[in-house]
C-alpha positions as CSV (number, residue, x, y, z in Angstrom):
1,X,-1.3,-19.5,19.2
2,X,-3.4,-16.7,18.0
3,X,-6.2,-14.6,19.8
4,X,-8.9,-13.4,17.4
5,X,-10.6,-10.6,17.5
6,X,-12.9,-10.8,14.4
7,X,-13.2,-14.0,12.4
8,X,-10.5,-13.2,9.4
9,X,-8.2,-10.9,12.1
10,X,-6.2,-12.5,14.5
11,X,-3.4,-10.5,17.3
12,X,-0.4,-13.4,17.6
13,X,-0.8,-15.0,21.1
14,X,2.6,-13.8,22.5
15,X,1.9,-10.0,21.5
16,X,-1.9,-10.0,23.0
17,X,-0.9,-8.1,25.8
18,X,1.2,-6.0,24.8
19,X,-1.1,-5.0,22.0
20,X,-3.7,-4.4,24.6
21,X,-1.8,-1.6,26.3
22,X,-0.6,-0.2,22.9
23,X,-4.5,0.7,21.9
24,X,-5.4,1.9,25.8
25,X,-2.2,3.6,26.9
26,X,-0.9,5.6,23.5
27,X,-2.0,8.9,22.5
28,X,-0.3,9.5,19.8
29,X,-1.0,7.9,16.4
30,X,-0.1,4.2,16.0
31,X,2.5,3.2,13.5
32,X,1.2,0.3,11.4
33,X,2.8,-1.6,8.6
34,X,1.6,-3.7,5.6
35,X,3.7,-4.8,3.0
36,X,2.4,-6.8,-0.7
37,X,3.1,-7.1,-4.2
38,X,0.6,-5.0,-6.1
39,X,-0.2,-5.2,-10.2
40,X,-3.6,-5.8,-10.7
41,X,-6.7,-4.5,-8.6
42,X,-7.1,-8.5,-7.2
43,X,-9.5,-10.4,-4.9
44,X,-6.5,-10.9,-2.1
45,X,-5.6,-7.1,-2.3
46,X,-9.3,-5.9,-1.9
47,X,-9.5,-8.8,0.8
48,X,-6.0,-7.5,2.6
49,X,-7.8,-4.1,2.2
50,X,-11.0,-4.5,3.5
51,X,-9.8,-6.0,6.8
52,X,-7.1,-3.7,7.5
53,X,-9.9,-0.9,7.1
54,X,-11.8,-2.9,9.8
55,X,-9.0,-3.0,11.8
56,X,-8.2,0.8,12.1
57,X,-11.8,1.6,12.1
58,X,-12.4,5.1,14.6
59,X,-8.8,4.3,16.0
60,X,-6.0,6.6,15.9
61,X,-3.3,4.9,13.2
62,X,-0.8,6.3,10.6
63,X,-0.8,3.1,8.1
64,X,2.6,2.7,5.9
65,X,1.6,0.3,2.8
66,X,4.8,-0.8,1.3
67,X,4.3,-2.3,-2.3
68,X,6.7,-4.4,-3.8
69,X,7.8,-3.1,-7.0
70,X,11.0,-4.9,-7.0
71,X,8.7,-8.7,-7.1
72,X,6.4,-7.1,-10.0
73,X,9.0,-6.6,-11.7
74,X,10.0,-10.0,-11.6
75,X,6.6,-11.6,-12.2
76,X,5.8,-13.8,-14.9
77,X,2.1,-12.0,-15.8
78,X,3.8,-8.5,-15.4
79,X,6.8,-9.9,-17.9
80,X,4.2,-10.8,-20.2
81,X,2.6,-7.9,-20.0
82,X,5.7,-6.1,-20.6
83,X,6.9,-8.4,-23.9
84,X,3.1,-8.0,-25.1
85,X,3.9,-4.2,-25.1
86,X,0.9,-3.6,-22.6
87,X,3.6,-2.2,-20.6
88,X,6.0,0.0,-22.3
89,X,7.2,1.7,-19.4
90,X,7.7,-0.6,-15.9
91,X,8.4,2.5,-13.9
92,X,5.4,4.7,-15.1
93,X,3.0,1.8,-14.6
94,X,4.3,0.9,-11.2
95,X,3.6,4.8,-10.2
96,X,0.4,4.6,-11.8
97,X,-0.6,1.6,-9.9
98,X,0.7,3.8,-6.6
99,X,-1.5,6.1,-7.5
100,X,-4.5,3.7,-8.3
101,X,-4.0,2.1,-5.2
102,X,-4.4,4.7,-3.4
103,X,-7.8,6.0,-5.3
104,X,-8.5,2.2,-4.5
105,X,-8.0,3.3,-0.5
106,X,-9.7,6.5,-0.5
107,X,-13.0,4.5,-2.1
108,X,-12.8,2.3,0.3
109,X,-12.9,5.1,3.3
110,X,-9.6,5.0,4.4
111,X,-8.5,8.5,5.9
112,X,-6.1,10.0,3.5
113,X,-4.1,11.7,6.2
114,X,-3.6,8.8,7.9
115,X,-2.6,7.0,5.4
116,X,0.9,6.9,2.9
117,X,2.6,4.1,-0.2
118,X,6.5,3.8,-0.4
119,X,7.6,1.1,-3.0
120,X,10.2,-0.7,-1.3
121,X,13.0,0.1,-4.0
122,X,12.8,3.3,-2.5
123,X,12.9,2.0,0.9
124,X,16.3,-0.2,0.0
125,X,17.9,2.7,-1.6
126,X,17.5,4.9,2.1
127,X,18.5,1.7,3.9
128,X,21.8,0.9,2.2
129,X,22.4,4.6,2.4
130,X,21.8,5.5,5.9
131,X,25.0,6.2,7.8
132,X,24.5,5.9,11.1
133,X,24.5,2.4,11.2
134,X,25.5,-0.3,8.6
135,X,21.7,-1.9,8.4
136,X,22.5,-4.1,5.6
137,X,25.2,-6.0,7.6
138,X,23.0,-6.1,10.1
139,X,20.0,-7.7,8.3
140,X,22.4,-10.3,5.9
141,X,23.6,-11.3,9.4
142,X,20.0,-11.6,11.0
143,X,19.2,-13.6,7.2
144,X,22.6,-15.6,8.1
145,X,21.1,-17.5,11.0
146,X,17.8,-18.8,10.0
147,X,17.4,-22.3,9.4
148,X,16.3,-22.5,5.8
149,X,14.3,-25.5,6.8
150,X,12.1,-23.5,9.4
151,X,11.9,-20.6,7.5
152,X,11.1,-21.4,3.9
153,X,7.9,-23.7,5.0
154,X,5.5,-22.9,2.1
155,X,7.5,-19.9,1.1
156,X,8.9,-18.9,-2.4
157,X,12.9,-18.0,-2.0
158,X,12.2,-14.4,-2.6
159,X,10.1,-14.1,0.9
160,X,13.1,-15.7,2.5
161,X,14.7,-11.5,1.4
162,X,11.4,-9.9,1.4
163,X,9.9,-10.7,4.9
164,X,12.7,-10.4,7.0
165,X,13.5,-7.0,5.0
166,X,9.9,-5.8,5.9
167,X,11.1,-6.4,9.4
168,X,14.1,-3.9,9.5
169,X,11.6,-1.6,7.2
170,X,9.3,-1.5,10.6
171,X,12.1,-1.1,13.3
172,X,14.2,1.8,11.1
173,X,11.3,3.4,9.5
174,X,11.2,6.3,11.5
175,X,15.3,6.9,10.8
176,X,14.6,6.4,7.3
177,X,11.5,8.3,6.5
178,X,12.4,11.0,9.7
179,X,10.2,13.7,7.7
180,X,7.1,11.1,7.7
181,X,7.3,9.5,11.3
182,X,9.2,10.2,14.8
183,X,9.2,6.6,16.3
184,X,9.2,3.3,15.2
185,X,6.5,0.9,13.4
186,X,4.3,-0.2,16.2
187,X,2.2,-3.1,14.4
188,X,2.7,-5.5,11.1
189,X,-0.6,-5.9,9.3
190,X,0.1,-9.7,7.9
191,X,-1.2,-13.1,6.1
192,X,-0.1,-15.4,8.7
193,X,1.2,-17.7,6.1
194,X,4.3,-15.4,6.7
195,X,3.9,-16.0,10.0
196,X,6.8,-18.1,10.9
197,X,9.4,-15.7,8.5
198,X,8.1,-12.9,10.8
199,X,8.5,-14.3,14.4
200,X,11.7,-15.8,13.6
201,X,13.4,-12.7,12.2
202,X,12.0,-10.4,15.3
203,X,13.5,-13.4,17.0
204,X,17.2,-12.9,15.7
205,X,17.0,-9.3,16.2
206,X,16.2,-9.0,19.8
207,X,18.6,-12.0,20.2
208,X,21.2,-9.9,18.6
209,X,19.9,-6.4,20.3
210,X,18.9,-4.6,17.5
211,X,15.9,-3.9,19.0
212,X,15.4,-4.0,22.5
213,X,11.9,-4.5,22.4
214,X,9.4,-6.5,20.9
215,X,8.4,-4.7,17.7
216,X,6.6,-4.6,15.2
217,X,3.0,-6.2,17.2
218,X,2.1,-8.8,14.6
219,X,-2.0,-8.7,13.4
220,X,-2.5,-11.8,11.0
221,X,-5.1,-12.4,8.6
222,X,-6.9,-15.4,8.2
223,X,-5.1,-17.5,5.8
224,X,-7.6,-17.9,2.4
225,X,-7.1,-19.6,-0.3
226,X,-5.0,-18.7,-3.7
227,X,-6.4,-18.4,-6.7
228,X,-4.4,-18.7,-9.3
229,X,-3.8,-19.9,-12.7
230,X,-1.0,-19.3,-15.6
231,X,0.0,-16.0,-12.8
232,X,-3.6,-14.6,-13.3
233,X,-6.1,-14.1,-10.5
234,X,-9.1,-13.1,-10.3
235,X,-9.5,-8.8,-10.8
236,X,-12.0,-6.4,-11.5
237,X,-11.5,-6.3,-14.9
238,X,-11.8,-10.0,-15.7
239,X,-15.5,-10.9,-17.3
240,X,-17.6,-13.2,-15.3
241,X,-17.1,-16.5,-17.5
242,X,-13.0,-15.9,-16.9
243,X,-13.3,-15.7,-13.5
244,X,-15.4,-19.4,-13.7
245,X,-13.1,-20.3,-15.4
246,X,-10.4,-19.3,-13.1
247,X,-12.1,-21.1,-10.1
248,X,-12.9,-24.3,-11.7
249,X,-9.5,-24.6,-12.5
250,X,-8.3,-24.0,-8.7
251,X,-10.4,-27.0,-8.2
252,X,-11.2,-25.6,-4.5
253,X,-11.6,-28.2,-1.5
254,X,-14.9,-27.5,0.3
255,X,-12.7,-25.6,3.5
256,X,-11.6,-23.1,0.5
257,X,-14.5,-22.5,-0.4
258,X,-16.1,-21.8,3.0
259,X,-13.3,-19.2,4.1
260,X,-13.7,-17.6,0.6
261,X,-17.1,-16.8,1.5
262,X,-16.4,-15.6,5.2
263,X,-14.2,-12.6,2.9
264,X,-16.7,-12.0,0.9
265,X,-19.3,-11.8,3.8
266,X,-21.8,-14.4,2.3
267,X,-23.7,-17.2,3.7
268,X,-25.7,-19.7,1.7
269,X,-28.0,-21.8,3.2
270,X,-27.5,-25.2,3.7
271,X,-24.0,-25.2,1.3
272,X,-23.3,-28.5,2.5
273,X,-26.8,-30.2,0.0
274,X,-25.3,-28.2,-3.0
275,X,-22.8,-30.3,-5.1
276,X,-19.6,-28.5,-4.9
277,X,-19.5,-28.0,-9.1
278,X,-22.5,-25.8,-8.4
279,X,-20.9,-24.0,-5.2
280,X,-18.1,-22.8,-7.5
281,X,-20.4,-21.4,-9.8
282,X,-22.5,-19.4,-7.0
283,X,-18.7,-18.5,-5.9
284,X,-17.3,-17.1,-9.0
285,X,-21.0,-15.2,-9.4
286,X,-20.5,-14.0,-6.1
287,X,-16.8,-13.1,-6.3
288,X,-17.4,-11.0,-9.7
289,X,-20.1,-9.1,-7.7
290,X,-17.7,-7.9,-4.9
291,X,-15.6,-7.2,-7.9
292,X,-17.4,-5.0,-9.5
293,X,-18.6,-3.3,-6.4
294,X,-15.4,-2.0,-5.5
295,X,-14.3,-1.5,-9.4
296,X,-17.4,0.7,-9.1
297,X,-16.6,2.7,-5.8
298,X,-13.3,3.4,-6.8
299,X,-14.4,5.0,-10.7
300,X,-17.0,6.7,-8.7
301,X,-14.1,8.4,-6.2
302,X,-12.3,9.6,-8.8
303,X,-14.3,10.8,-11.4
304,X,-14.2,13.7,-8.0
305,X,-11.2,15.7,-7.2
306,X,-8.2,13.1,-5.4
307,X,-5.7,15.2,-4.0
308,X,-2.4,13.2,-3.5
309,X,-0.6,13.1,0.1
310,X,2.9,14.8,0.8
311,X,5.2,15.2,-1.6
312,X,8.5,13.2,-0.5
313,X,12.0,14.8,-2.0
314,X,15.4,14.0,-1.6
315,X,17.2,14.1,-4.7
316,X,18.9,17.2,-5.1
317,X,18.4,18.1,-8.7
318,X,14.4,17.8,-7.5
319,X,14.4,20.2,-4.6
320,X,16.8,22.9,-7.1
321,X,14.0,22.2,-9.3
322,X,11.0,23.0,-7.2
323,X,13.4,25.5,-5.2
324,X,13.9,28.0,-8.3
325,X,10.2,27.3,-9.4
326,X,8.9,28.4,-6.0
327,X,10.5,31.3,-5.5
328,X,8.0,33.2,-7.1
329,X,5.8,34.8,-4.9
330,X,3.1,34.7,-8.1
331,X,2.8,30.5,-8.0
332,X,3.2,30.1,-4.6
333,X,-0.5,32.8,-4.4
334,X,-1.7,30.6,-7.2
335,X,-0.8,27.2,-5.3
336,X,-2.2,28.8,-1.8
337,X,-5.6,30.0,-3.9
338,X,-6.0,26.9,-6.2
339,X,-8.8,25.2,-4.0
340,X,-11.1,24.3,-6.4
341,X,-13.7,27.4,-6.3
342,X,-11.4,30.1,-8.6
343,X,-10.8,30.4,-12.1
344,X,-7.8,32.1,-13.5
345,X,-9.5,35.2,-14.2
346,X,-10.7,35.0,-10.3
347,X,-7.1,34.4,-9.0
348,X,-5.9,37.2,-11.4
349,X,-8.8,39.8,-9.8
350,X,-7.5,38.4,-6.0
351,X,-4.2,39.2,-6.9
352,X,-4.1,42.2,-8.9
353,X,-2.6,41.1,-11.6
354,X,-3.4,40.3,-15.7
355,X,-5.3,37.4,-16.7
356,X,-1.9,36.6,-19.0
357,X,0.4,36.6,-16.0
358,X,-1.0,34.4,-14.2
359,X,-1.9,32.1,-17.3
360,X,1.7,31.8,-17.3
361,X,2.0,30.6,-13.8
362,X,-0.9,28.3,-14.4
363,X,0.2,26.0,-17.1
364,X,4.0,26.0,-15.2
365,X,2.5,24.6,-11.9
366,X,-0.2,22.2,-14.0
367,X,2.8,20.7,-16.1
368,X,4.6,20.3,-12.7
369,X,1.6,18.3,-11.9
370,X,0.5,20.9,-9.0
371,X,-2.7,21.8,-10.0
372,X,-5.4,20.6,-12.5
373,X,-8.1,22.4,-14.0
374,X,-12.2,21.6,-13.8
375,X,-14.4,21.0,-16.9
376,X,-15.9,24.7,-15.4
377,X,-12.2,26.0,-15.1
378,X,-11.5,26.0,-11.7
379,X,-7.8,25.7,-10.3
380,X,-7.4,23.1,-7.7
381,X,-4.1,21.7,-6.0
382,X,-2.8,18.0,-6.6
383,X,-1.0,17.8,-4.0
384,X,-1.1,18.8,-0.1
385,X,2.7,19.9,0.4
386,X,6.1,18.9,-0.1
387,X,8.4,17.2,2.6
388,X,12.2,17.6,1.9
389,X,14.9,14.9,3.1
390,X,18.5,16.3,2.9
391,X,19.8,13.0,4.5
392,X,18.9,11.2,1.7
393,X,19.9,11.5,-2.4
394,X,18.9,8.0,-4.1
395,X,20.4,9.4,-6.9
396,X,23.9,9.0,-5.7
């Protein structure tokens, strides 16, 4: 029982009203959630994208996007990317793709303040750390009671971990991440093929009183079709023919190819006199053109200046680090000057000091990864601050 309130967006029936007075009564921002695996810039994640941007459009929301990294690491194309030696470092790519995603984001016009990526390794290591409460008895008990019948409809055995986890991610998020957020996740942005993993495991916890209320709101996309084959889909960096390719081999039923088309935002005319051989070849011309269109947007946004959110530390060796480097009254003027329209020689003048010196300071803070420097030699940040956790040392 769903309510829609575009075609590919839908609020879940039972929260409608609730979600009704969370977007009239609340002034402050509004917490929402959306979890996925993420390795290659893919038709389903610029699809996922595009309607969650809809969906916040002129509203006030903070949006956590939690990726995965513990399921790409267990993929098959990522593994063969990884014994190919495409990937010769996991973890490096994983930030990379963290860091493309959000470029990805920013293209699309999402507000970067309002906006922040954990990977959900992270997320694990604060929750099996947090000692105010034991929250992974808590969730193996809540995983303890679902009927594996129920819950595992069309679902791979790693959801039956990964969607009930997200859940406890949403209600705990503000104790976990207290230097990001003060209250709870209000809203789950979600395919509603994980529908019936979501319901039930809000279910269990209210029926257990972990939360006394019903959260996370659930807003479900329209379930579309997944194209897939040998663990490849359909990215912006595939040619034209492999994407063909791709889709004849999905062999897509007439209904797939319809809702394909609602996410791409195309209508052709009278679809139903055009043989459906044909229809997949218009589709895959189509879906490389949406492709490329965002491929292009996002190399446009940053060939510019992308500076990255907050800094988040909690490892203690890391905030001795930055601590010590700090200190200096010297980088902390360069880091408060660096915004884009001074050179070193400027910065030096401003604060009365040699050209040299503050060289010095320069290449420190731009091998930190603080600041970069313009093809016309102007200093600009990389980052917007840094957020210190002292509840919290993964490295434990």
């Amino acid at each position: 029982m769903l309510t829609k309130i575009n075609p590919n967006m839908q609020i879940y029936h039972d929260d409608i009203g609730d979600f009704n007075k969370l977007i009239t009564s609340e002034n402050r921002e509004i917490n929402l959630f959306c979890s996925f695996t993420y390795i290659t810039p893919n038709y389903s994640i610029l699809f996922t994208l595009n309607e969650l941007k809809k969906f916040v459009e002129n509203k006030n929301y903070k949006i956590f996007i939690v990726i995965w990294d513990m399921n790409t690491f267990a993929n098959p194309y990522f593994k063969r990317l990884c014994s190919s030696r495409k990937i010769s470092n996991p973890t490096s790519y994983i930030d990379n793709k963290i860091k493309e995603l959000k470029g990805i984001m920013l293209s699309m016009g999402f507000n970067s303040n309002q906006t922040a990526i954990y990977k959900s390794s992270d997320i694990w290591k604060r929750m099996i750390s947090y000692k105010d409460e034991d929250l992974f008895y808590q969730f193996y008990d809540v995983l303890s009671q679902m009927n594996i019948d129920e819950s595992l409809y069309e679902q791979r055995i790693s959801h039956l971990f990964q969607i009930p986890i997200d859940l406890f991610f949403c209600n705990y998020f503000h104790k976990l991440y207290p230097e990001d957020t003060d209250h709870e996740i209000d809203m789950a942005f979600l395919g509603s093929n994980k529908e019936v993993l979501y319901k039930t495991t809000r279910k269990l916890m209210l029926k257990e009183g972990l939360i006394g209320f019903k959260k996370p709101l659930f807003a479900m996309l329209k379930k579309f079709p997944y194209l897939i084959n040998n663990y490849v889909m359909p990215e912006w960096n595939m040619s034209k023919q492999s994407i063909k390719e791709l889709l004849i081999s999905c062999n897509l039923s007439s209904e797939d190819i319809s809702c394909l088309l609602d996410y791409l935002g195309e209508d052709i005319p009278e679809i139903h006199k055009i043989n459906k051989k044909k229809i997949t070849l218009i589709l895959s011309d189509i879906l490389y053109s949406y492709l490329q269109k965002h491929k292009k947007s996002f190399e446009t946004y940053s060939g510019e200046s992308i500076e990255t959110e907050m800094i988040n530390i909690s490892k203690k060796e890391e905030i001795k680090k930055i601590g010590e480097f700090l200190k200096s009254n010297i980088a902390l003027e360069i880091l408060l000057l660096s915004n884009g329209n001074m050179t070193v020689t400027q910065i030096a003048k401003a604060l009365s000091k040699s050209v040299a010196t503050i060289s010095i300071y320069a290449k420190k803070l731009r091998k930190s990864g603080f600041i970069k420097t313009s093809s016309d030699g102007k200093i600009k940040r990389t980052i917007k601050g840094i957020k210190i956790n002292f509840e919290f040392d993964p490295s434990k």
